[in-house]
Each structure stands twice: as structure tokens, then as C-alpha cells.
C-alpha positions as CSV (number, residue, x, y, z in Angstrom):
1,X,110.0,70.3,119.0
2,X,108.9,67.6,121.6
3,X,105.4,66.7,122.5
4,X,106.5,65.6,126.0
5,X,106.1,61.6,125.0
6,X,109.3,61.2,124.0
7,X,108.6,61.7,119.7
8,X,109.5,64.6,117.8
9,X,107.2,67.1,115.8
10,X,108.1,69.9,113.0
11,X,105.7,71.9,111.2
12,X,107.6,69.7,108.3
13,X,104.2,67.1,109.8
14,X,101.8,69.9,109.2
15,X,100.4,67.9,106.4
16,X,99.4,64.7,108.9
17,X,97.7,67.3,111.6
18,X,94.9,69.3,111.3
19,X,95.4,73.3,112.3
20,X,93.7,73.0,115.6
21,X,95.9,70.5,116.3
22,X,98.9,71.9,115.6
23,X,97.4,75.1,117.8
24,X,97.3,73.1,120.8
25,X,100.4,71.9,120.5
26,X,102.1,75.0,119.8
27,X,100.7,76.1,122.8
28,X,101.8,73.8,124.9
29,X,105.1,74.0,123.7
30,X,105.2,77.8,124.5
31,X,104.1,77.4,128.0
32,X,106.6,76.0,128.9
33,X,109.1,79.6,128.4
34,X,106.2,81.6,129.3
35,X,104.1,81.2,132.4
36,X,102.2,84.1,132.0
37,X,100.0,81.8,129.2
38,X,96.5,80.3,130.7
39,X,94.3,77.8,128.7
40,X,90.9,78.3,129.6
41,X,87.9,76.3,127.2
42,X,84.1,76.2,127.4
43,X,83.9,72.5,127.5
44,X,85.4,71.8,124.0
45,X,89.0,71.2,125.1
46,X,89.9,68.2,122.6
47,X,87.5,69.5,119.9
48,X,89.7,72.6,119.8
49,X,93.2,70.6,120.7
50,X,93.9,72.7,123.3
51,X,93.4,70.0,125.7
52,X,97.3,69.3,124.5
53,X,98.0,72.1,126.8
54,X,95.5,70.9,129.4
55,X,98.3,67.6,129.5
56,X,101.5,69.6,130.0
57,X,100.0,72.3,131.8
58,X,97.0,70.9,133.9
59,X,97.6,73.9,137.0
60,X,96.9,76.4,134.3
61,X,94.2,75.8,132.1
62,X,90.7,75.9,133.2
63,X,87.6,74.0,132.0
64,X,84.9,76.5,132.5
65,X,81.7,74.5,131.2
66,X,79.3,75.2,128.7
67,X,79.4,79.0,129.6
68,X,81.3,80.7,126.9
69,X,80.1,84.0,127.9
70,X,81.4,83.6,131.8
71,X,84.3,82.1,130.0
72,X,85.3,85.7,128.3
73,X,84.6,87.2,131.6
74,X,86.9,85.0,133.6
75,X,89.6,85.2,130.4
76,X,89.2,89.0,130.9
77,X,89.8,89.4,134.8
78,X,93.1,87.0,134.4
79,X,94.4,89.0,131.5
80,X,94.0,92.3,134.3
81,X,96.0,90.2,136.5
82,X,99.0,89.9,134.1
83,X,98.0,86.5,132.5
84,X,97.9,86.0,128.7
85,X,94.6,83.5,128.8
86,X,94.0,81.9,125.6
87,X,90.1,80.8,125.2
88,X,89.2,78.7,122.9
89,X,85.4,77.3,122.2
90,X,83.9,76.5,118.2
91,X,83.9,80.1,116.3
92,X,79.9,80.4,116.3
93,X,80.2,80.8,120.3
94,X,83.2,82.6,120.4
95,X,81.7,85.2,118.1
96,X,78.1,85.3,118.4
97,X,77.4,83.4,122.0
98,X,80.1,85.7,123.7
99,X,79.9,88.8,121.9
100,X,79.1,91.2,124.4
101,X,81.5,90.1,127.0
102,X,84.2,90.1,124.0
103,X,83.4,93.3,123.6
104,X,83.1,95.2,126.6
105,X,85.2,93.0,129.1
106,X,88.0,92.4,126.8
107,X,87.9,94.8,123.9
108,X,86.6,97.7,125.9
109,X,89.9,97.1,128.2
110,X,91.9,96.0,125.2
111,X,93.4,93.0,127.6
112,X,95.6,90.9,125.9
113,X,92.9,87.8,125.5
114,X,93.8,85.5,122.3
115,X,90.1,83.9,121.6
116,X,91.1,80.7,119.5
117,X,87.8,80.1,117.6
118,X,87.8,76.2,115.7
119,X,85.3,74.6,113.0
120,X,84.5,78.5,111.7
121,X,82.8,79.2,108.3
122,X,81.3,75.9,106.7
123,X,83.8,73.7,107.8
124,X,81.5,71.9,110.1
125,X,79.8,70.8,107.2
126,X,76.7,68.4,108.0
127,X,76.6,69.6,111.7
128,X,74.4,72.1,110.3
129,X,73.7,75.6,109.4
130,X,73.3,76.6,113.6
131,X,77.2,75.7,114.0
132,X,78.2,77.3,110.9
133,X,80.1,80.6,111.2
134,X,80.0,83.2,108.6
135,X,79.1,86.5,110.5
136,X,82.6,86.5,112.7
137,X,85.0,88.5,110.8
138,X,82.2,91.2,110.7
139,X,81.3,90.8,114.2
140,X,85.1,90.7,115.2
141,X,86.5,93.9,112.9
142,X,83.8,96.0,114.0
143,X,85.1,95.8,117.8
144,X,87.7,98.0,118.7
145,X,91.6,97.4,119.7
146,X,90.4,93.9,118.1
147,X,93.3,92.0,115.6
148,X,91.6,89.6,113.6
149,X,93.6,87.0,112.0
150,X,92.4,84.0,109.4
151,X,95.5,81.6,108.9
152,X,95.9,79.4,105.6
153,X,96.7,76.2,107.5
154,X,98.3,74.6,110.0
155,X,101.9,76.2,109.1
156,X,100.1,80.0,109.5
157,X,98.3,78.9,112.6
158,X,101.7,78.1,114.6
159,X,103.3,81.1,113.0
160,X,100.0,83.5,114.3
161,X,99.9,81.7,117.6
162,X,103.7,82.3,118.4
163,X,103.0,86.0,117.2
164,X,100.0,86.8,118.5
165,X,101.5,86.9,122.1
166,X,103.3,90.1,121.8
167,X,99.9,92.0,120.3
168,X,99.3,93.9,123.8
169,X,95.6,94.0,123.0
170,X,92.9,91.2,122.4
171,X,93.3,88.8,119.3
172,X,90.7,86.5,117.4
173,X,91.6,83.6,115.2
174,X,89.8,82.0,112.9
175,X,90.2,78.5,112.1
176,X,88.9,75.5,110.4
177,X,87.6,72.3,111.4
178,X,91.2,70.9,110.9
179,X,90.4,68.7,107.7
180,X,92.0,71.6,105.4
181,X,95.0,70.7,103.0
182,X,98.1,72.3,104.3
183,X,99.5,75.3,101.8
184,X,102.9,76.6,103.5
185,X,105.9,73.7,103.5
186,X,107.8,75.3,106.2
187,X,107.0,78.5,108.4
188,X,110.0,80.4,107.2
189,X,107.9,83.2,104.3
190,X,108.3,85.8,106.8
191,X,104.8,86.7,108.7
192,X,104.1,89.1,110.2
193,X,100.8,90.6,111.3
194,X,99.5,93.1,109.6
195,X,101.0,92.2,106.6
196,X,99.8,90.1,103.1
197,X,102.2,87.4,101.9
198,X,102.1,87.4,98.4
199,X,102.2,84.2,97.2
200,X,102.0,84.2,93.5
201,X,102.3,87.2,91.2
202,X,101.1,88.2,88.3
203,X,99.8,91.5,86.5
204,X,96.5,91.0,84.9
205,X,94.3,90.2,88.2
206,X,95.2,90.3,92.0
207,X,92.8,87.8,94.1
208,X,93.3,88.6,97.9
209,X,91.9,86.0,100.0
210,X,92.6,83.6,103.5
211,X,92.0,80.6,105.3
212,X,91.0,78.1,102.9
213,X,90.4,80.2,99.9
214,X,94.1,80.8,99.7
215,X,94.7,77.2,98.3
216,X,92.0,77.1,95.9
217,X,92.9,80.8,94.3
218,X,96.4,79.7,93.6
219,X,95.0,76.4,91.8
220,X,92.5,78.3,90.0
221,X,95.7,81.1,88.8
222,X,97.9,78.3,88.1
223,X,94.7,76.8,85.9
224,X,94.2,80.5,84.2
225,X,98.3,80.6,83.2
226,X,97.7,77.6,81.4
227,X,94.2,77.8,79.7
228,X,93.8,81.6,79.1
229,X,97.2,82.5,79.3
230,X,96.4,85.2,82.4
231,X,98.8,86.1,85.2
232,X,97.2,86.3,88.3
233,X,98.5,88.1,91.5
234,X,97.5,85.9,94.5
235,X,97.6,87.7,97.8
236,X,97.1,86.0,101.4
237,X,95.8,88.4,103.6
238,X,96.0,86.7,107.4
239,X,95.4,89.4,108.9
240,X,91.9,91.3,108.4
241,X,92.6,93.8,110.8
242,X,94.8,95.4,110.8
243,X,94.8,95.1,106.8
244,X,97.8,95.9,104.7
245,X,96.7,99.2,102.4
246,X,99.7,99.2,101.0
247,X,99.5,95.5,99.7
248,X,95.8,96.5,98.4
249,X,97.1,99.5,96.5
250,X,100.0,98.2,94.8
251,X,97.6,95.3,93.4
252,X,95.4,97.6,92.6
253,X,97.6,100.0,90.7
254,X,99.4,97.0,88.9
255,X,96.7,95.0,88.2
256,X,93.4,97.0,88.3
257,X,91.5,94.2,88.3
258,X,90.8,92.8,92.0
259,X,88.3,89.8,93.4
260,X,88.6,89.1,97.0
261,X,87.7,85.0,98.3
262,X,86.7,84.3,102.0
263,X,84.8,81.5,103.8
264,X,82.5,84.3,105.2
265,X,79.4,86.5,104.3
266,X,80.0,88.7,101.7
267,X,78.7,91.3,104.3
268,X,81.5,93.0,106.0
269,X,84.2,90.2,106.0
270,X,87.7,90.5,103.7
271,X,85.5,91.6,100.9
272,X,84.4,94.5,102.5
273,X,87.1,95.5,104.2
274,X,89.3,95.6,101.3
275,X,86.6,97.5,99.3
276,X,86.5,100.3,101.9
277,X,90.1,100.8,101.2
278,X,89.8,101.0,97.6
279,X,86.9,103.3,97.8
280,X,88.8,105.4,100.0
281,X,91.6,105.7,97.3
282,X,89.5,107.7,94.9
283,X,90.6,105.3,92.3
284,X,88.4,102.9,90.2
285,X,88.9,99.2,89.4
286,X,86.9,95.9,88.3
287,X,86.1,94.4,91.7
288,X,83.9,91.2,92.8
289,X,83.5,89.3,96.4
290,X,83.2,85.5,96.4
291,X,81.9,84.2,99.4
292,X,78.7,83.0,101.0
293,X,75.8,85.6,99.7
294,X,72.7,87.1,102.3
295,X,71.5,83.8,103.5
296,X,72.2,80.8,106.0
297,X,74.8,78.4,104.5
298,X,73.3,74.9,103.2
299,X,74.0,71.9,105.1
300,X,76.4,69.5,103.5
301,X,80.2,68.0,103.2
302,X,82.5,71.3,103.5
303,X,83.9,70.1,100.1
304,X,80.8,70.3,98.5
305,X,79.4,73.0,99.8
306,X,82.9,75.4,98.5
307,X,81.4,74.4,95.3
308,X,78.1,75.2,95.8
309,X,79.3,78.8,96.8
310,X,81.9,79.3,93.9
311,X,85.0,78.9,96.8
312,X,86.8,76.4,95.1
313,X,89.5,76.9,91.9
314,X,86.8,76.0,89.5
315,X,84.4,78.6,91.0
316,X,87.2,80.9,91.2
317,X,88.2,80.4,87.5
318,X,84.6,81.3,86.4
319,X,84.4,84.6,88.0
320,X,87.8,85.8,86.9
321,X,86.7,85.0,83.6
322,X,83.8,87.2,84.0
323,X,85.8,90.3,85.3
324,X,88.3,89.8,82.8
325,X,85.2,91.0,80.3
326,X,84.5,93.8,82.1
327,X,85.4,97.3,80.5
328,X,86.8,100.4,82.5
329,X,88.7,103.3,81.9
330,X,92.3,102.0,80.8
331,X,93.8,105.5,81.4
332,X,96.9,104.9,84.0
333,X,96.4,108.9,84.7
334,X,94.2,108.6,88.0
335,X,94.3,112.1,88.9
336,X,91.0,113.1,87.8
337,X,89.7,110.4,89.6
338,X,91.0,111.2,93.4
């Protein structure tokens, strides 16, 4: 693939450019087939990288200012016109800033907008708690016709992006600063939205996580193998909606023991969305959320502050340790339970 200065790029140099990065220049690289593709950015076109398409494509992307609401607007009235506008501003104005315009100009119409939100959860670390974003995957699922996707680096992001253009309807993705390790070593695992890419089995406990918390839950199974002899399922769920049942049922029929990982609120993010589809099964298991409890995230280096909130392997290892004590009914007959 060619950046247009005469080098070469793979996604085998995901692990020397941040996610963000590799989304803008995915993006370019695609508009060059597919002219129905718009970049359109509040202001924040090299925070978010997609000032890389802004360089190959400067007659279609648009710098709309500081205006991320009137940004959503504009995004929505070129998607009616047969455009496929990708917007992209930091996720705490994407989701929060532009909510209602997400919602009723481009949801509402379910116009093919792809809304590219940067530095979400507490990857902005020490910028602060006010551009920290841990309310979007609630904000976002709740909206009807809405796919929500949370890659697991920079490998998942060009795989979503490519993808993401055939959704018909409006898409929002979630990702990091661009300072996350990379997890994938090439794009060929076979994704697909809508459904989980296991990425480590096991039959004692299934962890179903994303974005960053992918990483850390496969360190903190390989760590349980070896010190408590445990096999631990670890499941990457990109997409939040539309979530993959099935991949939630078979973990929890094999396992029975699940603990869901995201960058989020525990209020209404992965956590709860895989819990609704458990509840809905009639059928009991051990179950516990990691992820940022009722309150507004602590200010610090994003490194520290997984720590601080139990995302990383070591904080991972200690709550599977705790479930793993926890008693339920070890009859495999769930009839009289549904």
C-alpha cells in the first residue's frame, strides 16, 4: 500500500503507528476506488490523522471548525446526497457535544455517516477528566440503526474502517489516543462485524472484552495458565452492537464463569450489554464488570490510571481469582432454570 510519497506501508508497521494513524491512512488509500468517501473534521484533522486524507484528497474533505454539532448536520445532509462522509473529532464531542444531531439527523435517517471518535476512554490521560470519554458506548448503543464498533488496535481499526463502508446505516468507532500496543500481527483472523474473534480458549472462565482490554486479558490468562493452572477463554468483542449472542452463549455454556473488561463506565457499555443477553437466557452464571465505576475518571498517565481501575493483567488476574471462589449451581441441566 503507498502513502503517495513514494514509501511503502503494510499493517505488518502497525506496531510503529498509532490506530488513528493508521485510520487516516486507510482512508486515504480507499478514496482513491471510491469517490463517494468525504472527510469532514471539527477542527482536529491531524489529532485524529485524518488530515492524511485531507493531503490526497483536499477537494473532498471539509474542515468545519470547532462546531461538532453543525459538523453532524452537514455529515448528515451529504450522506442524503449519496456521499459516505466520515467525521471525525475526539470521542467526548463526537458522543456527548453532538449527540442530538447524531441522533436525529443521522440515526433518525439511518444515513450512512461513519463518526471516527479518537483519544476515547482514559487514553487522554493528563488532559483531564473533561476530555475523558467513558459514557459513549452507552450513549452510542442506545441510538437506533447505530453499529458501534471498539477495535483492539491499529490492525482492527484498518480492518473496521475497510468494512464499515458497506454498513448502509450510520457507524461509530471508538478509538484510542494512538499510544496503545498493537495485538493483531496481520489483518488476516477473519473480521467481520457483528462477530467476536476468539482469541484464546479455554474452559474454566470466558473474559469478553475490546479496545485496549483485549491485550491485557490475554496477558492476565496467559499469567493464570501458568500460576493457577486455569484455562481462560478470551473473547474480543469489536463489535458492541450488533453483539454476537451466540459467541456469549457458547462461553457461557462451556465456561459458566464470565467477566467482561472495557475502557468504559460500567453503566451500560460491553458489560451491560453482554449481561442483558445472559439475563435474557434464563440461565445463571458467575458474572463481574471491570471497568471504570459511578464516578469521573482520575487524572493521570493512561498507564497508570488502567491500574488504578483494575484494567490491566494484574487487575484482571485478581478478579478472576475472586470469581473463581464463587459457588453456583454446578448442575449442567438448565431446564428448570429458563
Amino acid at each position: 500500500m503507498s502513502d503517495g510519497t513514494g514509501t511503502t506501508w503494510t499493517c505488518y508497521d502497525a506496531a510503529t503507528m498509532s490506530a488513528r494513524e493508521i485510520y487516516g491512512r486507510v482512508l486515504a488509500e480507499m478514496g482513491k476506488t471510491d469517490t463517494r468517501i468525504v472527510g469532514l473534521s471539527a477542527d482536529l484533522a491531524k489529532s485524529t490523522a485524518i488530515a492524511f486524507f485531507e493531503k490526497g484528497h483536499p477537494d473532498r474533505f471539509f474542515n468545519m471548525g470547532i462546531a461538532e454539532q453543525n459538523m453532524m448536520g452537514v455529515a448528515a445532509g451529504m450522506a442524503k446526497m449519496g456521499l459516505i462522509p466520515f467525521a471525525s473529532t475526539f470521542a467526548v464531542f463526537a458522543a456527548m457535544r453532538a449527540a442530538e444531531q447524531v441522533r436525529t439527523d443521522i440515526c433518525y435517517q439511518k444515513l450512512p455517516v461513519k463518526i471516527i471518535a479518537t483519544h476515547s476512554g482514559i487514553s487522554f490521560g493528563a488532559a483531564g477528566t473533561t476530555h475523558h470519554c467513558t459514557e459513549d458506548i452507552a450513549i452510542m448503543r442506545s441510538f437506533a440503526n447505530m453499529t458501534v464498533i471498539v477495535p483492539a488496535d491499529g490492525t482492527e481499526t484498518a480492518n473496521a474502517v475497510r468494512a464499515c463502508v458497506d454498513i448502509p446505516g450510520p457507524v461509530y468507532m471508538r478509538i484510542g489516543r494512538g499510544f496503545e500496543p498493537p495485538f493483531y500481527e496481520n489483518e488476516n483472523y477473519g473480521f467481520k462485524i457483528g462477530k467476536a474473534h476468539t482469541v484464546r480458549e479455554g474452559s474454566d472462565l470466558a473474559i469478553i472484552t475490546c479496545g485496549i482490554g483485549v491485550l491485557q486479558s490475554v496477558e492476565a490468562a496467559r499469567t493464570l495458565e501458568e500460576a493457577d493452572g486455569l484455562s481462560v477463554r478470551v473473547i474480543n468483542m469489536h463489535t458492541i452492537k450488533p453483539i454476537d449472542r451466540d459467541a456469549i452463549m457458547k462461553a457461557l455454556t462451556e465456561t459458566r464463569r464470565v467477566i467482561t473488561v472495557e475502557e468504559h463506565n460500567m453503566l451500560g457499555g460491553l458489560g451491560s450489554a453482554v449481561a442483558d443477553v445472559i439475563a435474557e437466557s434464563g440461565k445463571g452464571c458467575a458474572f463481574r464488570k471491570i471497568g471504570l465505576p459511578d464516578t469521573y475518571s482520575e487524572v493521570g498517565y493512561p498507564e497508570d490510571l488502567y491500574a488504578h481501575y483494575k484494567l490491566d493483567s494484574n487487575g484482571i488476574v485478581d478478579t478472576i481469582r475472586q470469581v473463581m471462589k464463587i459457588e453456583f449451581e454446578e448442575d449442567e441441566d438448565w431446564e428448570d432454570e429458563v
